[in-house]
PAKE-125783 format. One record per residue (C-alpha): residue in one letter; x, y, z. Coordinates in Angstrom, 1 decimal, m for minus. Example, Ala and Ser with C-alpha at 12.3 -4.5 7.8 and 13.67 -1.06 7.14 Angstrom:
BEGIN
PT  rest       u       v       w
PT     a    12.3    m4.5     7.8
PT     s    13.7    m1.1     7.1
! end
This chain:
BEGIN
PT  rest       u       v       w
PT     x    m4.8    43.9    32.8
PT     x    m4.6    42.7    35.9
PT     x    m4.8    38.7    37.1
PT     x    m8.6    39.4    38.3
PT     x    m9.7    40.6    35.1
PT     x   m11.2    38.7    32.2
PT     x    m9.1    37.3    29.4
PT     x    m9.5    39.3    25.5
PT     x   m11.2    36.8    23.1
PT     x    m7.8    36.5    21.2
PT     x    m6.1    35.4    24.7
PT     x    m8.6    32.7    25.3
PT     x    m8.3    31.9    21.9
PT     x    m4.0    31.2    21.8
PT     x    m4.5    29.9    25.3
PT     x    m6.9    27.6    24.0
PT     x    m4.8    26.6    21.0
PT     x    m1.5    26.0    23.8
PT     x    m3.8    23.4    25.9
PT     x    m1.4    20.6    25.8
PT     x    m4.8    18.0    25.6
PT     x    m5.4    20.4    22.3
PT     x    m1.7    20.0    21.2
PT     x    m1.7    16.6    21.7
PT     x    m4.9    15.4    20.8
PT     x    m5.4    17.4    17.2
PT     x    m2.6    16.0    15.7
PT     x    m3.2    12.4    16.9
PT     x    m6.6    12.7    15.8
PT     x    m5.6    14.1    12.1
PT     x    m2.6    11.1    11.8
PT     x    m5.1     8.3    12.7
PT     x    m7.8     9.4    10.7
PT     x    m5.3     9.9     7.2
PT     x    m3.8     6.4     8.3
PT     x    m7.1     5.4     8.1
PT     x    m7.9     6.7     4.7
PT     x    m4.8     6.0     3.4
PT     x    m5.0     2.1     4.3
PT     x    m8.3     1.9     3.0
PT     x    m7.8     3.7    m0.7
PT     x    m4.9     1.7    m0.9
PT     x    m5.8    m1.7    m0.3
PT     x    m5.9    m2.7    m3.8
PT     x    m2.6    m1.0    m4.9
PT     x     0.6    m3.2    m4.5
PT     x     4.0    m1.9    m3.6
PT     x     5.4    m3.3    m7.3
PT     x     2.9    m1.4    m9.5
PT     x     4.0     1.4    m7.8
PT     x     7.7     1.2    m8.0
PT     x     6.7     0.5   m11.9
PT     x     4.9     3.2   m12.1
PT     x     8.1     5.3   m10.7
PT     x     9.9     3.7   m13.0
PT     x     7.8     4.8   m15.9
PT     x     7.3     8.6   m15.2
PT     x     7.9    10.7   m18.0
PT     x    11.0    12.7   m18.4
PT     x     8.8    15.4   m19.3
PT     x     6.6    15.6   m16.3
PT     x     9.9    15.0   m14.3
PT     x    11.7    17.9   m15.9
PT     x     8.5    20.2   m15.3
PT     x     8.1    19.6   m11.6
PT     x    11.5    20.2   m11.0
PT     x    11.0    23.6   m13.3
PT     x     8.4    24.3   m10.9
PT     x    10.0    23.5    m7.7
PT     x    12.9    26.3    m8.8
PT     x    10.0    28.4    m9.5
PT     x     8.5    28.1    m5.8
PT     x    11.4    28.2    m3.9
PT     x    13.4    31.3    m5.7
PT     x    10.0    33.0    m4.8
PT     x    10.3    31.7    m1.7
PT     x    13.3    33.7    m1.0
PT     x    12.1    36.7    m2.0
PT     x     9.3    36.5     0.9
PT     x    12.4    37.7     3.4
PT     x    13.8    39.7     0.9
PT     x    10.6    42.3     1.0
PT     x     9.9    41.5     4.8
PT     x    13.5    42.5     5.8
PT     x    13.6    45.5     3.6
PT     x    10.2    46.8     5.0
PT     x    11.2    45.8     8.7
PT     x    15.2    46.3     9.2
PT     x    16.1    48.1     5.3
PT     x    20.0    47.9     5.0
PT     x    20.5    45.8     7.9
PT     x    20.6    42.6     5.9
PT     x    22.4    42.2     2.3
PT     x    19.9    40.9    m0.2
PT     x    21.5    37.4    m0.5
PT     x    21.5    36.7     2.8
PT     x    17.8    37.3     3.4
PT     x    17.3    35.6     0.2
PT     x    19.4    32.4     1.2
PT     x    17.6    32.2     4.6
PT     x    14.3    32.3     3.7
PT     x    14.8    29.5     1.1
PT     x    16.9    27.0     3.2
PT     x    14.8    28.2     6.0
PT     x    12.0    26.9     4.0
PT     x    13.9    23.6     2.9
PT     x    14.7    22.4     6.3
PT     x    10.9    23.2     7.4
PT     x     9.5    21.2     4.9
PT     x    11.2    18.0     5.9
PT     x    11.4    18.6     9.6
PT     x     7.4    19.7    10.0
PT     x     6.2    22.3    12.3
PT     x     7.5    25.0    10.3
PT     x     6.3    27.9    12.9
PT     x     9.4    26.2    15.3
PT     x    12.0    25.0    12.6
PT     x    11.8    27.6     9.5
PT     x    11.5    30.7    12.1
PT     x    14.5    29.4    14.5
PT     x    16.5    29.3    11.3
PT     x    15.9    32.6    10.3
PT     x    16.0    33.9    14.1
PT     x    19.4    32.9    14.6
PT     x    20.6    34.1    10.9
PT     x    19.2    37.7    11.2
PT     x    20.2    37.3    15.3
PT     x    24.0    36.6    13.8
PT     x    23.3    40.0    11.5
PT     x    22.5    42.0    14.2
PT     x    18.8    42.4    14.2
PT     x    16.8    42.2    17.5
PT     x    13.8    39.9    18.5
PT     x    11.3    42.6    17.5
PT     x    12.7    43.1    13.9
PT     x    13.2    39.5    13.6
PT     x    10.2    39.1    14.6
PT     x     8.4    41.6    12.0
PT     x    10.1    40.1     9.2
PT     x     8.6    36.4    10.4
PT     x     5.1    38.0    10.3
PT     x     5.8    40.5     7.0
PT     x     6.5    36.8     5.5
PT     x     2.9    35.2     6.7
PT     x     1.3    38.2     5.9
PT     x     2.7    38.0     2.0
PT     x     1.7    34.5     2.1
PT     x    m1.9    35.4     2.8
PT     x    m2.3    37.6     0.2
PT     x    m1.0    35.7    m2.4
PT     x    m3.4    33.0    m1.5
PT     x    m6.6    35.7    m1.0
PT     x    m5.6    36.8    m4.8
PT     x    m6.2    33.2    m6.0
PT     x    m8.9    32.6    m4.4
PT     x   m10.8    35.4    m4.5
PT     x    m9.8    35.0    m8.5
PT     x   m11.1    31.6    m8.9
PT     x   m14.3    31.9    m6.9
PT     x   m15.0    35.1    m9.1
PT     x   m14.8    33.6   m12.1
PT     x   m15.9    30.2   m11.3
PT     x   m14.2    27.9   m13.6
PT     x   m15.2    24.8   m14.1
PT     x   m14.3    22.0   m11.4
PT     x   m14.2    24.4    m8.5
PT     x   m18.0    23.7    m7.9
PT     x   m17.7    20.3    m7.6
PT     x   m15.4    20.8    m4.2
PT     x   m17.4    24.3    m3.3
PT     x   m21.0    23.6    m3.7
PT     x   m22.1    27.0    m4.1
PT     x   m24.3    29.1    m6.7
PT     x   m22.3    30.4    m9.2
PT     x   m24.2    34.0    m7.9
PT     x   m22.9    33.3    m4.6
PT     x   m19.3    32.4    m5.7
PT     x   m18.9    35.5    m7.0
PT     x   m19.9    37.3    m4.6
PT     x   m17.2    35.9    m2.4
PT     x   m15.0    35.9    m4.6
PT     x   m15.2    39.5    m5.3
PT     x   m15.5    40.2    m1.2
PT     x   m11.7    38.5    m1.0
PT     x   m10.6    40.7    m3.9
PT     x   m12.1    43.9    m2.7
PT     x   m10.9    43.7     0.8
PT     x    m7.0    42.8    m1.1
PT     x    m7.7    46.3    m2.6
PT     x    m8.6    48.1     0.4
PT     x    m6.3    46.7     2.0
PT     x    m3.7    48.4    m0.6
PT     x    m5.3    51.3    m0.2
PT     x    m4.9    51.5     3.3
PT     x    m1.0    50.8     3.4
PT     x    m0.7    53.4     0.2
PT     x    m2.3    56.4     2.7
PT     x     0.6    56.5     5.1
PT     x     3.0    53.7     7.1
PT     x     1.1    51.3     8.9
PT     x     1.5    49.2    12.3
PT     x     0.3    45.7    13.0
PT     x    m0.4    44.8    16.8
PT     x    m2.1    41.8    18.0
PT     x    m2.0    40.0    21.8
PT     x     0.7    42.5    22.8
PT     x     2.9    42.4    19.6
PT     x     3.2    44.3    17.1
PT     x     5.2    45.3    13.4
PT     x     5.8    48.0    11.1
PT     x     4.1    46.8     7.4
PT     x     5.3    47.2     4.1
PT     x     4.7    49.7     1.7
PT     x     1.8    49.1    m1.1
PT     x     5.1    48.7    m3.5
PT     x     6.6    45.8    m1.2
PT     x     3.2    44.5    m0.3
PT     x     3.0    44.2    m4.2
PT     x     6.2    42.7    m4.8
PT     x     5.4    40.3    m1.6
PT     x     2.3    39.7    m3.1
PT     x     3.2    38.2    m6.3
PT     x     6.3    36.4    m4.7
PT     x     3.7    34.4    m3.4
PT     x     1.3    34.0    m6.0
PT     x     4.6    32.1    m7.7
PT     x     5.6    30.3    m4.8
PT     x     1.9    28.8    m4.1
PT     x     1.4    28.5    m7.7
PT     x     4.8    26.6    m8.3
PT     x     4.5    24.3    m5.3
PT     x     0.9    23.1    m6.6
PT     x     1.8    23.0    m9.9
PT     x     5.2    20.7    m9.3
PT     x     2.6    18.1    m8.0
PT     x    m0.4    18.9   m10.5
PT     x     2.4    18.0   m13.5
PT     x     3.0    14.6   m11.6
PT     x    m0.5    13.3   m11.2
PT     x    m2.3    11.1   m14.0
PT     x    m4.3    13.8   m16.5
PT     x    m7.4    12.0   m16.0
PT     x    m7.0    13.0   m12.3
PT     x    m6.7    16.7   m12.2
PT     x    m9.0    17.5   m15.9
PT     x    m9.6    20.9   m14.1
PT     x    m6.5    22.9   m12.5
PT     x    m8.9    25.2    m9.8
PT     x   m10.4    22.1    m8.4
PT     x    m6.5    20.4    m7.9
PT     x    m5.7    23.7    m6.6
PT     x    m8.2    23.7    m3.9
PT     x    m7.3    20.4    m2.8
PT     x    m3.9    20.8    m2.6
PT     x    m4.5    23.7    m0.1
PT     x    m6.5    21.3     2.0
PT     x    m4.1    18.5     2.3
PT     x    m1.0    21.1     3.1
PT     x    m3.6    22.9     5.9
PT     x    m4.2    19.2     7.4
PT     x    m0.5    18.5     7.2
PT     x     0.5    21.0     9.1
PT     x    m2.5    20.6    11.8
PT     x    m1.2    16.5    12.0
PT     x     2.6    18.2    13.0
PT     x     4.1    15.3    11.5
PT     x     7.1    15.5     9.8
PT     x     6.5    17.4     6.1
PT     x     2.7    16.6     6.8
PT     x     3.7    13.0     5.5
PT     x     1.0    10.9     5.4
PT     x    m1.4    13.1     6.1
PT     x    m1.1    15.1     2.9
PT     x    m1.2    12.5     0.9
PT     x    m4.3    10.9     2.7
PT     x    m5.9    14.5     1.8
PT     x    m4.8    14.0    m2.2
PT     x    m5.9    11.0    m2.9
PT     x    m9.2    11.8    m0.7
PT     x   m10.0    14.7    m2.4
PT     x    m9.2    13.4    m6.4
PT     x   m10.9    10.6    m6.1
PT     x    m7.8     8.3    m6.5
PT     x    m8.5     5.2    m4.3
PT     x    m7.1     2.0    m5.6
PT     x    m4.3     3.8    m8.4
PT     x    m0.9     3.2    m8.2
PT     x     0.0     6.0   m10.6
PT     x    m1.3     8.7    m8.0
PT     x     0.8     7.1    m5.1
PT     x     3.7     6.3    m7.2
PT     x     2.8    11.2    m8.3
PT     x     3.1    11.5    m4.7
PT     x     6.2     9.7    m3.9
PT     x     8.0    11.3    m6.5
PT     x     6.6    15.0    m5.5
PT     x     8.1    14.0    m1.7
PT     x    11.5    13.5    m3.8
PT     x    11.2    16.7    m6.0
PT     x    10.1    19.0    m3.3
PT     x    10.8    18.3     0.3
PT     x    13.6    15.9    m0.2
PT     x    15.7    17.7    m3.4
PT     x    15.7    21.2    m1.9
PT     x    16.8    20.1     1.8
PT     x    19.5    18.2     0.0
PT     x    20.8    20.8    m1.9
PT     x    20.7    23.3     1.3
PT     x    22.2    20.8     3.2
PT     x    25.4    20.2     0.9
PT     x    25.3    23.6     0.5
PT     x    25.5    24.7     4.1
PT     x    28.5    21.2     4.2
PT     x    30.6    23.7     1.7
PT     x    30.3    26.6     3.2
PT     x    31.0    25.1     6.7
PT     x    34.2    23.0     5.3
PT     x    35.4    26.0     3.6
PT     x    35.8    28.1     6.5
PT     x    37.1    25.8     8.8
PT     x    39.9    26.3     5.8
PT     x    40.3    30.2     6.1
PT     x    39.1    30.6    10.1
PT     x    41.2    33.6    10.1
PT     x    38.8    35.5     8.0
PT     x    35.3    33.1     8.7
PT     x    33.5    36.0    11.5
PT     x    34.1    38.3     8.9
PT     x    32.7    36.2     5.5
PT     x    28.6    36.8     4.6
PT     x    28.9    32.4     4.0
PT     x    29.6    31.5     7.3
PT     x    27.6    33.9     9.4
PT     x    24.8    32.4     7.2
PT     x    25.7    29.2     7.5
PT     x    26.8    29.0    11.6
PT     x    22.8    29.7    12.4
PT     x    21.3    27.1    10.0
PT     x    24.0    23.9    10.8
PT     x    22.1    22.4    13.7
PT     x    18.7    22.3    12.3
PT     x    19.9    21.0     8.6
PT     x    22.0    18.5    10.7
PT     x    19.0    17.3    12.7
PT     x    17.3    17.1     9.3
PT     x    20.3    14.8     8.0
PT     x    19.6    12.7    11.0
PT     x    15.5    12.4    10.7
PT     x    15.6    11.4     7.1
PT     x    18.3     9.0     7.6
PT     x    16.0     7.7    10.5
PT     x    13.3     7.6     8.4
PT     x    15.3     5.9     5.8
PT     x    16.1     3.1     7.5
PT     x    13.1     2.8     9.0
PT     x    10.9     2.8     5.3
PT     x    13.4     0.0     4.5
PT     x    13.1    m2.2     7.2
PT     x     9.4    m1.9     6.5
PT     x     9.5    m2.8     2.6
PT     x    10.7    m6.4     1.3
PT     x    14.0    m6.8     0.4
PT     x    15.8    m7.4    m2.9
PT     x    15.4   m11.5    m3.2
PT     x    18.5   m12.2    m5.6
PT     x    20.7   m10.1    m3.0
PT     x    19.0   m12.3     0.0
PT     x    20.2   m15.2    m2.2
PT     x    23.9   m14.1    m2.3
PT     x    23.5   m13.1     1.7
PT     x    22.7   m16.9     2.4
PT     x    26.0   m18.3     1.0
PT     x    27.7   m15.8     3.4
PT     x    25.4   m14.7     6.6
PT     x    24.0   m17.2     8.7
PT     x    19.7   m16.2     9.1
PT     x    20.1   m15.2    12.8
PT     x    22.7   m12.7    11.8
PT     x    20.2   m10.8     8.5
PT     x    17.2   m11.2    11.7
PT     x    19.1    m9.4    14.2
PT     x    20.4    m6.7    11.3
PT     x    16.8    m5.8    10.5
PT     x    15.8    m5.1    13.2
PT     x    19.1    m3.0    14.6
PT     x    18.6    m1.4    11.7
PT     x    14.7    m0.1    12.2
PT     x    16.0     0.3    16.2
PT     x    18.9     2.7    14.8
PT     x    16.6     4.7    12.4
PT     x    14.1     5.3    15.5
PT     x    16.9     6.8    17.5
PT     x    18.3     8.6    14.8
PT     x    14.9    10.6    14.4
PT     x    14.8    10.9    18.5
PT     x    18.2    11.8    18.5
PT     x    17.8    14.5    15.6
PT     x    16.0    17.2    18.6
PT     x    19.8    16.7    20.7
PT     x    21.1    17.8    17.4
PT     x    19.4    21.1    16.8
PT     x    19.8    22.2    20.2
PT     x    23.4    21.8    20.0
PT     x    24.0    18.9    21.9
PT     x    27.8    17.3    21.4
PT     x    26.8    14.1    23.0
PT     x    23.8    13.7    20.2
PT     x    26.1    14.6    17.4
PT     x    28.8    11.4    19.1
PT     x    25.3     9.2    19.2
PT     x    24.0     9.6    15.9
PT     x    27.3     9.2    14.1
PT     x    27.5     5.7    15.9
PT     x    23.9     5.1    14.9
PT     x    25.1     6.3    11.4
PT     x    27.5     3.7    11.1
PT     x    25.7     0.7    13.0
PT     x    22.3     1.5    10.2
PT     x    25.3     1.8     7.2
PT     x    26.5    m2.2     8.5
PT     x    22.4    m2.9     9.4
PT     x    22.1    m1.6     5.8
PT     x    24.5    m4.2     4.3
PT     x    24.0    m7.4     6.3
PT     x    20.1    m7.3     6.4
PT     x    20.0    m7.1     2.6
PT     x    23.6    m6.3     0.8
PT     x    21.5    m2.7     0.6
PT     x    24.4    m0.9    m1.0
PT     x    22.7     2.1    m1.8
PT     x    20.9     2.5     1.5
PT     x    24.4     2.5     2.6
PT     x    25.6     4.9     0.1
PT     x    23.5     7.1     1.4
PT     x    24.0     6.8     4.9
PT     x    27.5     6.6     4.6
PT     x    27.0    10.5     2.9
PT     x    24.7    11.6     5.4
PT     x    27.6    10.5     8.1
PT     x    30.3    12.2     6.2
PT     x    27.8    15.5     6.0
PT     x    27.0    15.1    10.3
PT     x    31.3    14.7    10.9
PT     x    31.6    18.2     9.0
PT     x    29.5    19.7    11.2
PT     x    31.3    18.6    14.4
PT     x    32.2    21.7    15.1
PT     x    28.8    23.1    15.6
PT     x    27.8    20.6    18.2
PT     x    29.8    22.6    21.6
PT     x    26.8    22.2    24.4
PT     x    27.3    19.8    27.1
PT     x    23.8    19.3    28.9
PT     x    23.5    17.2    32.0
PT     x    19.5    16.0    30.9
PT     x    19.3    12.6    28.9
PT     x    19.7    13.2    24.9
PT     x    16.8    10.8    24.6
PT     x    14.0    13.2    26.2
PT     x    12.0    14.6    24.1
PT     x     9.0    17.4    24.7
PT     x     5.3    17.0    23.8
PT     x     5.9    18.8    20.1
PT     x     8.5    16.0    19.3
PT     x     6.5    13.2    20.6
PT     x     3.4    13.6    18.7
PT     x     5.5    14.6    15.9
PT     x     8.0    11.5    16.0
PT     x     4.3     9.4    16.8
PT     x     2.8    10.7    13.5
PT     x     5.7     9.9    11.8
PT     x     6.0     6.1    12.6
PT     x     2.3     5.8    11.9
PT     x     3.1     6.7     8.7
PT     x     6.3     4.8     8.3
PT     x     4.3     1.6     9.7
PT     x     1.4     2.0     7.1
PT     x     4.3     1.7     4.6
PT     x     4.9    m1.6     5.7
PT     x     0.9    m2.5     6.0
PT     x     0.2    m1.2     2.6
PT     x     3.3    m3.5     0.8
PT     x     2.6    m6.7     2.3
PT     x    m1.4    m6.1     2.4
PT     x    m1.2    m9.0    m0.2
PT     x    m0.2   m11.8     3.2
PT     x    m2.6   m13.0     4.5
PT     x    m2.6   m12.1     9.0
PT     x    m1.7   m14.8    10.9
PT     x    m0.2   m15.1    14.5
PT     x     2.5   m17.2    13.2
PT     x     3.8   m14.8    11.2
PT     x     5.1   m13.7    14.2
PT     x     7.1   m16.7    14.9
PT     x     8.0   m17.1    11.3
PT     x    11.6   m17.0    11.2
PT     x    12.8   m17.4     7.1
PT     x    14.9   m16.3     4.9
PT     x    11.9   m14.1     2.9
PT     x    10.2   m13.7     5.9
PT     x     9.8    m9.8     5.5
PT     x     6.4    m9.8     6.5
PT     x     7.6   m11.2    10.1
PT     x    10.6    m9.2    10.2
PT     x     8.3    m6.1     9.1
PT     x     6.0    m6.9    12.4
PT     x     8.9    m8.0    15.1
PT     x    10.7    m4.3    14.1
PT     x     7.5    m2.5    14.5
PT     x     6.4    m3.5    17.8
PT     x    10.0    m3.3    19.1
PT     x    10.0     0.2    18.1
PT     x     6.5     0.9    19.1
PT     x     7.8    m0.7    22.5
PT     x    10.9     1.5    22.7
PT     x     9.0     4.7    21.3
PT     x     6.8     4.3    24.4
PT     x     9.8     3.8    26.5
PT     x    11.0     7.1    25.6
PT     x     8.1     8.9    26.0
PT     x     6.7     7.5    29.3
PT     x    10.5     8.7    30.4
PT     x    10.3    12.3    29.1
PT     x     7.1    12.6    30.7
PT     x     8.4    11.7    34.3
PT     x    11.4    13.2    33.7
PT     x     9.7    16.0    32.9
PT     x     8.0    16.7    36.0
PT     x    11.1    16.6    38.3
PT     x    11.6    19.2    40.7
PT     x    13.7    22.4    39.3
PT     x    17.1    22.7    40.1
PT     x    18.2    25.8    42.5
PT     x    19.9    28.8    40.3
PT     x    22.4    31.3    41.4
PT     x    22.6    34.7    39.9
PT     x    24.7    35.2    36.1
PT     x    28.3    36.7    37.5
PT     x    28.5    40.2    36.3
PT     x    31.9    39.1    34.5
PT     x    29.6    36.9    32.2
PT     x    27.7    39.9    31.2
PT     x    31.0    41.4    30.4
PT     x    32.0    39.1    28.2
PT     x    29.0    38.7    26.9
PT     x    28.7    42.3    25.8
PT     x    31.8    42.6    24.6
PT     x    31.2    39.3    22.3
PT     x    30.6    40.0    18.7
PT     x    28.1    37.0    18.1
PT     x    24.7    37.9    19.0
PT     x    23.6    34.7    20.0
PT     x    26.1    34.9    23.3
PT     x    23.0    37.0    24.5
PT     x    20.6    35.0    23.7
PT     x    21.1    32.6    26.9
PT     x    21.0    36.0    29.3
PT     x    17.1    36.2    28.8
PT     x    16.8    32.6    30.9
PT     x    17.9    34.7    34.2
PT     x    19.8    33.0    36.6
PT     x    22.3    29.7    35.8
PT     x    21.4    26.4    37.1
PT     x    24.4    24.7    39.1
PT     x    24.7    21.0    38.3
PT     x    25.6    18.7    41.2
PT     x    29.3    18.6    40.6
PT     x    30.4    21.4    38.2
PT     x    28.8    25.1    38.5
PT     x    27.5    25.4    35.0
PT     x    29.6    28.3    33.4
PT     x    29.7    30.9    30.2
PT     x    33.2    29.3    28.6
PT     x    35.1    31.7    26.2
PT     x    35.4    30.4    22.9
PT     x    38.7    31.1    21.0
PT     x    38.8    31.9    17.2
PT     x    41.7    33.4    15.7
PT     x    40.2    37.3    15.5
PT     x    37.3    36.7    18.5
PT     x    36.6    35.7    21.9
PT     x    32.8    34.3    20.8
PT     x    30.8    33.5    24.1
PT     x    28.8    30.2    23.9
PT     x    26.8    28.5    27.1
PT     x    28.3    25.4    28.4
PT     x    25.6    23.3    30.6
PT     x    27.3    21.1    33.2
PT     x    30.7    21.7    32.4
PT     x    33.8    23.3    33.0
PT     x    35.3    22.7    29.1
PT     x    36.7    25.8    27.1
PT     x    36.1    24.7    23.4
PT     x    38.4    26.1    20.9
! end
């Protein structure tokens, strides 16, 4: 097609969804309204009935969602298991595809805007295995297909049999319901007929992938009907009985709120999602529901990135121990691919961390023992270092997962300065405890963090912007929704005391606001600077980089040309293990890392 000729209705379509005013403006939209809607069904719910209610949970309930999370995510993994073996069969053991799509899964969840995060994991495992863009690619899709038909099956299962509570949220004739629902049913069938009559191809805008079999598209099939079913069922066991009476009703909602979550691309859909669940319940003004959700954000995004993450910190520590034999071991070519974005993971929800807390009042009988010992200037200035170190920890967390050895130095200084901000606002031990861990998980991974890049660490693109913006209107309603019991006033901002959180909870937000923008009006202009002159890749690079046994050296080759910086030509340096040369791009900088 040439330039002259009109654009395919799926063209106009994805150029439509890339608009940056589309990009930006959706999410922003989605964020404000569920603020909105959050502030307004919570109004009459204070921070300690909630905590209460936390406290109170039964162990049952507990015990079940966390039966269930196990249940989603071991399906989870078996979404790249099928897609591999339909796309690349024998190319990737089992428990390698397995492991990837579940932590891929894990690290998406809590990072948001899964289509970047949970496919660059899996790109750069299966990359490390061998497999090329287009296989990599096929397996990505094979994945969303399986996802798809899981969620047609129960659907089109519901709507046929149209149990009660579904019409309350579909307002349909049951005569009509069925009909649908035997439409989404029927075309699952034919579409298993189809891939049972001979192999299949897949081709859209230009791309295109091998599909499975009918006997992997069953196995992918059920693998999802588990996963979706486990993942709404870990919240459904949560929430107070009188809430979700009727399971197909729940169901629907909870497909709503994740839809809207990802549309707001804030981190895990936070905020958002839970606007969407207590919308669609009818849960305004209960303290049990919020207290459901904050314990299904511990169970399910939270628990399973943690256990990746100190997964992925034993794996990396133990072949640091036997380097001679780590390029050859199935752990560490799993692990290598997945450090940087579970590392920038560590650093958002430490950001976060320290940014919730500097937004909810502290402990008063630990204020009281902080008086004897910390003059009031000194707890002022901690708070709010320590809401200005979780904002650059979460900006920071992008220079982590591409690499960047100057964000890994910055964010274990911003580690330490939130575990001391921790401590003197509020003798917060365990927000310390925890940040001390997440700093001891960031220095074993020092040795993943080899780029040098002359551009600021602090510039972030349009996806991270409205993603980090979505997240602090979240973080900020925190702090709106436990102090909605004080009065406004405008000398609260003056109010300097010792159990002034309230003040110190609006001084740390608009500093952060203030530096947020900062941030973002310099990304923008930075952004628009003129592009620097390249030079041509030296055939020696190519060498080496063919001769390198880590597909990822190659990766860098599909940019074209290498950009000089003003000093130092950048240059391909050699990296030395003990078996393997391993070819990695250094920007701006003449270093060999070894």
């Amino acid at each position: 097609m040439n330039a002259h000729e009109p654009a395919r209705p799926p063209q106009r379509i994805v150029r439509a969804l890339e608009h940056p005013v589309v990009q930006i403006a959706v999410p922003i939209l989605v964020t404000c309204v569920a603020v909105y809607v959050l502030h307004k069904f919570a109004s009459q719910v204070h921070w300690a009935d909630v905590k209460a209610d936390i406290a109170g949970s039964s162990k049952k309930s507990l015990g079940f969602a966390l039966l269930w999370t196990v249940v989603s995510f071991f399906a989870l993994s078996f979404y790249d298991v099928f897609a591999v073996r339909s796309v690349a069969k024998g190319k990737v053991p089992d428990k390698i595809a397995g492991l990837a799509g579940a932590s891929g899964y894990a690290i998406s969840n809590l990072l948001g805007f899964s289509y970047l995060t949970g496919t660059a994991v899996r790109y750069r495992v299966y990359a490390a295995m061998g497999l090329d863009l287009a296989r990599v690619a096929g397996v990505i899709a094979t994945s969303w297909v399986a996802f798809w038909m899981g969620l047609i099956l129960i659907l089109g299962t519901l709507m046929t049999l149209h149990p009660k509570g579904l019409s309350t949220v579909l307002p349909l004739a049951n005569s009509t319901e069925t009909i649908m629902g035997v439409g989404l049913l029927s075309a699952l069938i034919a579409f298993f007929v189809w891939l049972a009559r001979g192999a299949r191809r897949l081709s859209f805008a230009g791309f295109g992938f091998n599909l499975p079999g009918v006997r992997l598209a069953g196995g992918l099939t059920i693998a999802a009907l588990f996963d979706i079913t486990g993942a709404a069922m870990t919240l459904y066991v949560l929430m107070p009985a009188d809430l979700v009476q009727s399971y197909p009703y729940f169901f629907i909602i909870y497909i709503s709120a994740i839809a809207f979550g990802i549309l707001s691309h804030a981190p895990g859909g936070l905020g958002v999602f839970e606007a969407t669940i207590i919308a669609g319940l009818g849960a305004a003004g209960r303290s049990d529901a919020l207290a459901a959700l904050v314990l299904y954000r511990l169970i399910y995004t939270l628990l399973p990135f943690l256990v990746a993450v100190v997964g992925l910190a034993f794996v990396w520590a133990g072949s640091k121990r036997h380097a001679a034999t780590q390029t050859a071991t199935w752990a560490f070519r799993l692990a290598r691919p997945i450090v940087p974005m579970a590392a920038a993971g560590v650093a958002l929800l430490a950001g976060t961390l320290l940014l919730v807390s500097g937004n909810l009042p502290a402990d008063t009988a630990r204020l009281g023992v902080l008086r004897d010992m910390i003059p009031l200037p000194f707890i002022e200035a901690s708070h709010l270092a320590g809401s200005v170190a979780g904002l650059l920890l979460i900006v920071i967390s992008r220079g982590l997962y591409r690499k960047l050895y100057r964000a890994w130095l910055i964010a274990m200084a911003l580690m330490v300065a939130g575990i001391l901000a921790s401590l003197l606002k509020g003798l917060d031990w365990e927000e310390a405890t925890g940040l001390l861990i997440s700093t001891s998980i960031l220095g074993a991974f020092k040795s993943a963090f080899y780029r040098v890049d002359g551009a600021s660490v602090f510039r972030l693109n349009t996806t991270w912007l409205v993603s980090l913006a979505a997240l602090l209107g979240a973080v900020t309603w925190v702090g709106l929704f436990a102090y909605s019991n004080v009065p406004y006033r405008d000398a609260l901002w003056w109010d300097f005391a010792l159990r002034g959180d309230a003040s110190r909870f609006l001084r740390a937000s608009l500093v952060v606001a203030f530096i947020l923008a900062t941030i973002a009006l310099n990304s923008v202009l930075m952004g628009r600077g003129k592009s620097v002159k390249t030079q041509p890749i030296p055939d020696a690079v190519r060498q080496l980089i063919a001769e390198s046994e880590d597909p990822e050296a190659g990766i860098s080759l599909g940019s074209g040309p290498i950009n000089p910086a003003p000093l130092v030509w950048q240059i391909f340096c050699l990296t030395m293990t003990r078996d393997a040369g391993i070819v990695f791009l250094f920007q701006g900088s003449g270093k060999t890392a070894g």
